[in-house]
Each structure stands twice: as structure tokens, then as C-alpha cells.
C-alpha positions in Angstrom: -21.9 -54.6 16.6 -23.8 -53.3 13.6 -24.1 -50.4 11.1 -26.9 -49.1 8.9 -26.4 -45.8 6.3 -29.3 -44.2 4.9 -29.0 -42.3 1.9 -32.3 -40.0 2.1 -32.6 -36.4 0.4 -34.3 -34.0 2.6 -37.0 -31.6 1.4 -35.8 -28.0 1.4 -37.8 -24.5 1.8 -35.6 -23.1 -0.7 -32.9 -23.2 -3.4 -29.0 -22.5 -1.6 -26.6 -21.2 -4.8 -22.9 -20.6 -4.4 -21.0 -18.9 -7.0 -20.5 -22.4 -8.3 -24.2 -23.1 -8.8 -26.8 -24.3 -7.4 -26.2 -26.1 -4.2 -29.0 -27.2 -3.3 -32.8 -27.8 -5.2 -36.2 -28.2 -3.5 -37.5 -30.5 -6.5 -34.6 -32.8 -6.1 -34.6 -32.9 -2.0 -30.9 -32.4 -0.6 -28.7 -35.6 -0.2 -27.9 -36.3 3.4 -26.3 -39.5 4.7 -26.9 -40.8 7.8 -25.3 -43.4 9.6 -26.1 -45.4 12.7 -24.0 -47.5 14.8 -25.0 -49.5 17.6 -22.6 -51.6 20.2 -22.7 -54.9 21.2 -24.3 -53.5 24.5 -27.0 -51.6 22.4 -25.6 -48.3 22.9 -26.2 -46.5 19.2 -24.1 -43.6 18.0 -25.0 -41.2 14.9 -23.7 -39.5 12.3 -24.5 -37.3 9.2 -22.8 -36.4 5.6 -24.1 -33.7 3.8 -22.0 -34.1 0.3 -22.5 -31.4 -2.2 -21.0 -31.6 -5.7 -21.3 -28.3 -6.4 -18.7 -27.8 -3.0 -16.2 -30.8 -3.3 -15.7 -33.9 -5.5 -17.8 -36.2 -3.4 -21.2 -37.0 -3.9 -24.3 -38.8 -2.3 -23.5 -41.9 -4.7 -20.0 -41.5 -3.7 -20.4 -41.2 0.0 -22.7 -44.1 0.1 -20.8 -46.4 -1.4 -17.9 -45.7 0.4 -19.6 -46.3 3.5 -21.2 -49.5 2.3 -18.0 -51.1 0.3 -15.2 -50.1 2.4 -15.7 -48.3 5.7 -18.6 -50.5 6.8 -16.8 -53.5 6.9 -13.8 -52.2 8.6 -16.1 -50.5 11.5 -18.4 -53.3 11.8 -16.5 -56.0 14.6 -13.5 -53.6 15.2 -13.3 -52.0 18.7 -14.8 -48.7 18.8 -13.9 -47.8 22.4 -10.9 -45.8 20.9 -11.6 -43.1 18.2 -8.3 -42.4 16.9 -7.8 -45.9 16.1 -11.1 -46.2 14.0 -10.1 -42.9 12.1 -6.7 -44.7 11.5 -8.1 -48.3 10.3 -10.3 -45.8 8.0 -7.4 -44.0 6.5 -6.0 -47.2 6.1 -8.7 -48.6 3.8 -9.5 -45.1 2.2 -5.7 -43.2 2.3 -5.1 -39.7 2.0 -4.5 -37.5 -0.4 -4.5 -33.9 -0.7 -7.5 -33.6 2.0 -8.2 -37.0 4.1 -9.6 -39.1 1.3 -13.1 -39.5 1.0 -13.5 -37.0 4.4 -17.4 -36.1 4.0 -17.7 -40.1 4.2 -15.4 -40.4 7.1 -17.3 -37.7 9.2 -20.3 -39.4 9.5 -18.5 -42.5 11.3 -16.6 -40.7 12.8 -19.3 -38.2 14.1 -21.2 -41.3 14.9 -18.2 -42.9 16.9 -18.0 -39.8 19.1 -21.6 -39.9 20.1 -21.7 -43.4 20.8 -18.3 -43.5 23.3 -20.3 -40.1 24.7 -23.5 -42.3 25.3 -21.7 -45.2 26.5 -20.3 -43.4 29.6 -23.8 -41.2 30.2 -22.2 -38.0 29.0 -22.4 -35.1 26.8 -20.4 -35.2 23.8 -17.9 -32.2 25.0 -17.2 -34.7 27.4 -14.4 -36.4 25.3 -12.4 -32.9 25.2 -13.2 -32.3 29.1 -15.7 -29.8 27.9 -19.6 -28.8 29.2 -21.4 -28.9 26.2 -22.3 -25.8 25.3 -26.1 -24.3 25.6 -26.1 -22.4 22.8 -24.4 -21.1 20.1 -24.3 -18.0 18.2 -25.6 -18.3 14.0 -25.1 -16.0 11.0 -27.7 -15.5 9.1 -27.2 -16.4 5.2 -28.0 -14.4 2.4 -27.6 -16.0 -1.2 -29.0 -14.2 -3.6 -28.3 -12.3 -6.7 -31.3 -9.7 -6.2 -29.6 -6.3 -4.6 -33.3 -5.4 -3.4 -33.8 -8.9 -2.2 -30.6 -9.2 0.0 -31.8 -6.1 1.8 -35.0 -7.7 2.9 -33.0 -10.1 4.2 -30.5 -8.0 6.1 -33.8 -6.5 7.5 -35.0 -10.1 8.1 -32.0 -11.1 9.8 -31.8 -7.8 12.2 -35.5 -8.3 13.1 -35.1 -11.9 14.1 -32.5 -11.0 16.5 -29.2 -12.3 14.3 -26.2 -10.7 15.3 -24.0 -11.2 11.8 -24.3 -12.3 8.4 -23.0 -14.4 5.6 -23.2 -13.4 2.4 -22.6 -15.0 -0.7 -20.7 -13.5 -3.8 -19.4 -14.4 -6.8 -22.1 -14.1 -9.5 -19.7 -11.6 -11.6 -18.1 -8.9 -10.6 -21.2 -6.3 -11.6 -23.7 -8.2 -9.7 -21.4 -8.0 -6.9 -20.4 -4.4 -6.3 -24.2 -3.6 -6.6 -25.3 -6.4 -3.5 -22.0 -4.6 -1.8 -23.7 -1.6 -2.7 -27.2 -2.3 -1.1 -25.4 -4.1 1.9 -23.7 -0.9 2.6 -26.2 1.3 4.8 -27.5 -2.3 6.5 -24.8 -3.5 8.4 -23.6 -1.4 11.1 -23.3 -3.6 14.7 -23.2 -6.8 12.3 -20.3 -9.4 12.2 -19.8 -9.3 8.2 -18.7 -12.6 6.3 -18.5 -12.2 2.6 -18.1 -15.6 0.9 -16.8 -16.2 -2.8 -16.7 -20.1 -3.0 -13.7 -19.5 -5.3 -15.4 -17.1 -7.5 -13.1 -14.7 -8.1 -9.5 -14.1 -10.3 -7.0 -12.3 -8.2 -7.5 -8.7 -10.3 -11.6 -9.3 -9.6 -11.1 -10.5 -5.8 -8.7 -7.1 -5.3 -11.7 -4.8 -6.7 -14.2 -6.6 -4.2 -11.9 -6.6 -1.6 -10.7 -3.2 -1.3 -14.8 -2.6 -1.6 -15.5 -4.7 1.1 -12.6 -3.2 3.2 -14.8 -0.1 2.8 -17.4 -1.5 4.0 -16.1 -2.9 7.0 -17.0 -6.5 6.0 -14.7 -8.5 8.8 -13.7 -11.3 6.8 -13.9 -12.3 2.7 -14.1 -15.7 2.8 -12.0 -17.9 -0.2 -12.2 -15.7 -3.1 -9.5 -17.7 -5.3 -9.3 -21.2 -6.2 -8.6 -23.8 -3.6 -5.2 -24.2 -5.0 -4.2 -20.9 -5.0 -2.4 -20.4 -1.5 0.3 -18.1 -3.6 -2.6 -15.9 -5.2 -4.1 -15.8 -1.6 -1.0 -14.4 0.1 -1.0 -11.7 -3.1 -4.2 -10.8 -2.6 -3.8 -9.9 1.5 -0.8 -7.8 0.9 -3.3 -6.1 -1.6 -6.3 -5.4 0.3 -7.4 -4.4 3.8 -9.9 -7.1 4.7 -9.4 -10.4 6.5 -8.7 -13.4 4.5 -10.4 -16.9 5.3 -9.8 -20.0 3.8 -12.6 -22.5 3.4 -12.5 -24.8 0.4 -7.9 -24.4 0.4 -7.9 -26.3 3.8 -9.1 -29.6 4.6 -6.6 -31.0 7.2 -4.7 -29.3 9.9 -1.2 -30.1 8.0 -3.3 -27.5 5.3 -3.7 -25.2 8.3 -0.2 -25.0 8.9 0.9 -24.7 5.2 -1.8 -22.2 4.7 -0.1 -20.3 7.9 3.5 -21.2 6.7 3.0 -19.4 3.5 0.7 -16.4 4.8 -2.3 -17.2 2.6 -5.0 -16.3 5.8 -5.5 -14.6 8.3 -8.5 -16.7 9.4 -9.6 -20.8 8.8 -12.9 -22.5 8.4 -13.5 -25.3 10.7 -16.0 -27.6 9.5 -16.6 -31.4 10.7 -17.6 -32.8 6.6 -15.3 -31.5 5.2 -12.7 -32.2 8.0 -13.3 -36.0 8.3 -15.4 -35.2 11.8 -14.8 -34.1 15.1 -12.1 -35.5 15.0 -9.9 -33.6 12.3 -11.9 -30.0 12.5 -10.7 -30.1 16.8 -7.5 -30.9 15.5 -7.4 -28.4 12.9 -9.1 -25.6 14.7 -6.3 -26.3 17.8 -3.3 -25.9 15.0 -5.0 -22.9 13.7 -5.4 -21.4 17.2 -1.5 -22.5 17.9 -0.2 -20.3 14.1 -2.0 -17.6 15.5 -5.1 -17.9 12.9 -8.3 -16.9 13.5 -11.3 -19.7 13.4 -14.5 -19.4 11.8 -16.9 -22.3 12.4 -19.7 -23.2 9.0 -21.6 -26.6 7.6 -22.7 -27.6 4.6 -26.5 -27.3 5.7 -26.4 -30.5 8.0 -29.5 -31.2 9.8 -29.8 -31.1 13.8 -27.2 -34.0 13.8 -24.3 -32.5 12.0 -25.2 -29.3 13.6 -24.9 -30.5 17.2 -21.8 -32.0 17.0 -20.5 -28.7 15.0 -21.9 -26.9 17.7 -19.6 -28.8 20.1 -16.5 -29.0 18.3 -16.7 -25.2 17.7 -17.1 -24.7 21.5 -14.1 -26.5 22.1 -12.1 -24.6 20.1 -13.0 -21.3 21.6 -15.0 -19.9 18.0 -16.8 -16.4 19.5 -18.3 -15.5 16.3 -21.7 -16.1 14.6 -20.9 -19.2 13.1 -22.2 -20.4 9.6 -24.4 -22.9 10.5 -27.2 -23.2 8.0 -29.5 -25.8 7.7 -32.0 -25.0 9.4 -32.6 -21.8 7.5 -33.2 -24.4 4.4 -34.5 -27.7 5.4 -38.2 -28.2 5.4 -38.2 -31.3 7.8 -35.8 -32.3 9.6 -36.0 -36.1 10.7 -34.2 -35.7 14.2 -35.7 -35.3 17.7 -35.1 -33.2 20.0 -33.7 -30.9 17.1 -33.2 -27.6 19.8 -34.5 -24.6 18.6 -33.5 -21.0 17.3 -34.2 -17.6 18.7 -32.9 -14.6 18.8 -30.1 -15.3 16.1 -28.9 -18.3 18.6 -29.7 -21.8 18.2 -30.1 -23.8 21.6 -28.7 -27.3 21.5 -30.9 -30.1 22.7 -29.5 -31.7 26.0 -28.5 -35.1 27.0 -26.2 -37.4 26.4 -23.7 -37.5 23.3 -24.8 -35.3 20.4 -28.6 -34.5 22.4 -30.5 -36.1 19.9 -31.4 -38.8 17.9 -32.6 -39.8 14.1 -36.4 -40.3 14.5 -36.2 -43.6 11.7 -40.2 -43.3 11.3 -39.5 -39.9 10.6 -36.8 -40.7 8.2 -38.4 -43.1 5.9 -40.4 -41.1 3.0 -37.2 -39.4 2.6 -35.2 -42.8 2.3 -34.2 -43.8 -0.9 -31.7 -47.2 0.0 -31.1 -48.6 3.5 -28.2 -50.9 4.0 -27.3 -53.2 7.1 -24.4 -55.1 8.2 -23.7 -56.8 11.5 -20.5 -58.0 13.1 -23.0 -61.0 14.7 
């Protein structure tokens, strides 16, 4: 068996910021790794990490060495005809801590894992859950932007083109905030509403946006406190009248049922980075489903191959909603084939066996910045 990561930084049509900063920069390319594993019967599997430092504590240097000095050699001659053993021999090398340790490096094995045991039976990736894959899936369309005037074109934008909710980012200060509340105001009737603070707020700021948001009718505001704050959480829903998510506060689905045991949500965010793959986000959207939670589905502006498998996960889990899906509305190429396509505020998956689609490694290469190999032969 072997394994090969590429580190490569796609280009991007335009900056992402977060109430954190800036996310992602189209001078500096956005770090994505990608990671290939292929059988001893030449069946190959892939997988993506999309770190983000600005998001969590793992980065692209991070993530690749990770996968080079300690997951590699683990993968590479173990037998990966059973998933749940390979997450454990991973947990092993790289053990848990608050989240999964090291999960954004996890999910791309263990994305890649799923799509190989998927191609090595002829199937779908839904498959492995008992699942049809999905045709298509519905997207929210994301707004970051600090520009009242601006995030109104793109309301406009995202009605014209068919979207049937939005996400908008917050947490600039609170000023800046009430007026893009302000402008959304008149824009949104019909729309599924997700307000997103990335942590931006205190509790005293979060209650003024959220009883303007409850206004509104925005139908869910999305982490406004720190990570750690599952007490300040659980204040803030007795204090306003808007749905509370948890993103960044819940990485595994022990968090889910803390985050449930103490009332801090009424809804989670599934996502297969920051969730060690599809193997902890099905897990954690099924506990969330089982404490009564809502589930909301996002990314961290994967390409086509982090997207797919998201796609499938979320299916499986029974997510209805627009889900925040986003890279496509940022990357300038994207180096896999077939990559599907959007319209109409949907994105149609690409067909076939395992995730659909493939890293084109022609494709790949001017975005490459180190390649590394190693075989179990």
C-alpha cells in the first residue's frame, strides 16, 4: 500500500474574513492538503484538509507534518479494510484531547479511507451507512463583509441565482453589526437565515444582537461566545429568542452531548475537518439527532473533495437545511474532476463510485508546494 500528501494552496477569487480575521487571502493561495491512498490492489482513496489558523490551532505546516511523521507510517501496511480500526491506530499515535487531537489531519485519511473501501466494492460512498448517495444538496449562500450596501448586493445576488438561505458573518463590532442587521432586514423574507459570530461576541454584546436578530427572524445565531463558554451559551438562550448553534464549542460527539447535557444549543454544526472525518461528524450528527438537537451541516471552504464527502455525511444524517458549504463560492480552480456543478442555489454531486471524483494530479501541480511518498512495498 502507499500514501502521498500534497500540501498545495489553492488560488482564491476572493478574500473570506471571520470576525477573527482574515481567513483566507488570494495573494497567499489557501492551504489545502490532500491525501492519496492507494491499495495493494491499486484501488486509490482521497482525502482533503482545509486547516485555517484563523478557525482552530492547526495549520498547513501542522497538518502536513502530522500526516508525514506520524499518521503516514501507521496507515501505510496496516489493514484498511476496517475504518474504525484505522481511526483507532490514529488516536493511538495522535491521542485526544479536548477535540480528537490533530482532527483536520485525521479527516483527510480518514476521508480518504472511506472512499477507498467505497471504490473497492464498486459503490457510492453512502454505501458504507446503507445510504443512496445523494444527487444534490441544498447551499447557503455566504456573505462576509463589513459593507452594509455591499451585503445587500449580495442578498440580491444570492436571490437571483436561485439560493434559498444565507450565511452571514458577524462580529466586526457591535456598530458594524446592527447596521448589516439593519440592511439585511427588508432582504430576507422566504430565506433560511444563519447569522455566524465565530466567537465574536461578550455575552452583554451577543444579547443586543440576538434579541435583534430575533427581530429579524434570523433562524439560527451561530457561536457568538468563545468556544469554552458552554455556561455563557446556556445564559445567553434563556436571554434571547433565537436559536443557538454551536460550531467552534463542539468537536466530538461526547461535546454534543455535554453541550446538550448543559443546555448550551439548541442546534450543532456538523463538519467532517473539524470532526476527524466521516467518521466522527456521522457520529456526532447521530448523538445530536438522539439529544434532540438540531443539525446544521458547514466546511471550511473544501474543494470538490471535502465537499462530496460532506455532502454525504450530511445526507446521512437527515440535514434539510441549506447547508454552509462554501468553497466553491471562493476557489478560483479547483484541481478535482468531475467537480459537479451549482445551480439554482443547489450543488449536484458528481456520480460514481466512492466520493464521485478524483484529484486531477496534472491539475494539482502549479499549486504544489511539497509532495511526499511512502510505501508499505
Amino acid at each position: 500500500m502507499g500514501l502521498t500528501i500534497y500540501e498545495t494552496a489553492l488560488p482564491l477569487r476572493q478574500p473570506f474574513q471571520i470576525s477573527g480575521g482574515v481567513v483566507a487571502n488570494p495573494s497567499l493561495g489557501a492551504p489545502h492538503i490532500y491525501v492519496r491512498i492507494e491499495s495493494d490492489e491499486g484501488v486509490v482513496g482521497w482525502g482533503e484538509a482545509r486547516p485555517s489558523h484563523r478557525w482552530s490551532y492547526e495549520t498547513a505546516e501542522s497538518v502536513f507534518t502530522t500526516l508525514r511523521d506520524y499518521l503516514a507510517p501507521v496507515i501505510v501496511g496496516a489493514e484498511i479494510d476496517d475504518a474504525e480500526l484505522v481511526r483507532k491506530s490514529m488516536e493511538r499515535v495522535i491521542a485526544k484531547g479536548i477535540t480528537t487531537g490533530q482532527p483536520i489531519a485525521k479527516a483527510a485519511v480518514d476521508t480518504a479511507i472511506h472512499d477507498l473501501l467505497a471504490r473497492s466494492v464498486g459503490r457510492p460512498m453512502s454505501f458504507l451507512w446503507g445510504r443512496r448517495p445523494p444527487s444534490n444538496i441544498s447551499l447557503s449562500y455566504l456573505i462576509t463583509t463589513e459593507d452594509p450596501a455591499e451585503l445587500e448586493r449580495k442578498v440580491a445576488s444570492a436571490r437571483a441565482e436561485g439560493f434559498h438561505g444565507v450565511d452571514v458573518k458577524l462580529g466586526f463590532g457591535l456598530s458594524t453589526d446592527l447596521a448589516l442587521i439593519e440592511a439585511l432586514e427588508p432582504h430576507v423574507a422566504g430565506l433560511f437565515v444563519r447569522v455566524d459570530a465565530n466567537q465574536g461576541y461578550s455575552l452583554s454584546e451577543a444579547r443586543t444582537i440576538g434579541r435583534r436578530l430575533a427581530r429579524l427572524g434570523a433562524n439560527v445565531f451561530e457561536q457568538p461566545l468563545q468556544a469554552d463558554d458552554l455556561h455563557g451559551h446556556a445564559q445567553l438562550r434563556r436571554l434571547v429568542d433565537v436559536p443557538i448553534a454551536l460550531d467552534e464549542s463542539i468537536w466530538t460527539a461526547a461535546g454534543v452531548a455535554e453541550a446538550s447535557r448543559r443546555e448550551a444549543c439548541d442546534a450543532v454544526v456538523v463538519k467532517l475537518t473539524k470532526m476527524g472525518g466521516p467518521s466522527g461528524a456521522k457520529l456526532a450528527g447521530d448523538v445530536a439527532r438522539a439529544c434532540g438537537l438540531d443539525v446544521l451541516g458547514g466546511g471550511l471552504t473544501e474543494s470538490t473533495i471535502g465537499l462530496a464527502a460532506s455532502a454525504m455525511v450530511f445526507d446521512a444524517i437527515g440535514i434539510q437545511r441549506p447547508v454552509d458549504l462554501n468553497g466553491p463560492f471562493f476557489l478560483a480552480d479547483d484541481p478535482v474532476t468531475p467537480k459537479g456543478r451549482i445551480a439554482d442555489g443547489v450543488y449536484h454531486l458528481p456520480a460514481g463510485e466512492g466520493l464521485g471524483c478524483v484529484i486531477d494530479e496534472e491539475r494539482i501541480a502549479p499549486w504544489t508546494r511539497q509532495t511526499y511518498r511512502l510505501s508499505g512495498n
